[in-house]
C-alpha positions, 0 to 999 in steps of 0.5 A: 500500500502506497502512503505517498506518490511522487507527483504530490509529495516529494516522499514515495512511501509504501508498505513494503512485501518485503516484511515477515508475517508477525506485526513487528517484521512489516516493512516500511519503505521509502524510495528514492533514486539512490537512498532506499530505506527500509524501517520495520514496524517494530523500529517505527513504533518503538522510536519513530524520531530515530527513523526520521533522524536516520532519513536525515543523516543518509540524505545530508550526505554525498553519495556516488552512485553507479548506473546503468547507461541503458537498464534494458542493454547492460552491455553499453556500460555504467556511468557514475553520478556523485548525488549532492547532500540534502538538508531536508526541511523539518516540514519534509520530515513532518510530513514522512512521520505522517506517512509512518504513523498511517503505517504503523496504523494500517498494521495494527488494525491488518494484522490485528484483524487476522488474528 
């Protein structure tokens, strides 16, 4: 499930695949061109402020990130891109705890519900 999109948010947010079956292994996912993260439910419900100070960290610094010239023909070689360091607003990550508390919501009442 997805709690933003790209083209209203600069957040793409979902409720990863990726987790277990209990509660506490649900995925929570942030996407980004090189800065993919992944927090649990157990990691968000337990201290969602160390999940947002986390995403700040990993965008405030530069990365190198290798690409693919053409994803569909590997053959035609990589290139390498040098992503610059981003201080995110305190709105921006505000508005990712909203995205995170809607998450941990959504697992209770799912995974609650199945019980």
């Amino acid at each position: 499930m997805s709690y933003s999109r790209w083209g209203s948010s600069f957040w793409y947010t979902y409720w990863s695949a990726l987790g277990g079956p209990s509660k506490e292994e649900q995925i929570f996912e942030i996407c980004d061109i090189s800065r993919n993260m992944r927090f649990s439910y157990r990691e968000i419900k337990k201290d969602m402020q160390s999940c947002l100070d986390k995403v700040r960290s990993e965008f405030a610094k530069e990365k190198e990130v290798e690409y693919f010239v053409d994803p569909f023909d590997p053959s035609k070689g990589s290139e390498t891109v040098r992503l610059k360091s981003l201080a995110l607003e305190e709105s921006l990550l505000e508005e990712l705890g909203e995205y995170m508390k809607k998450f941990v919501a959504d697992v209770e009442k799912t995974i609650e519900s199945r019980v």
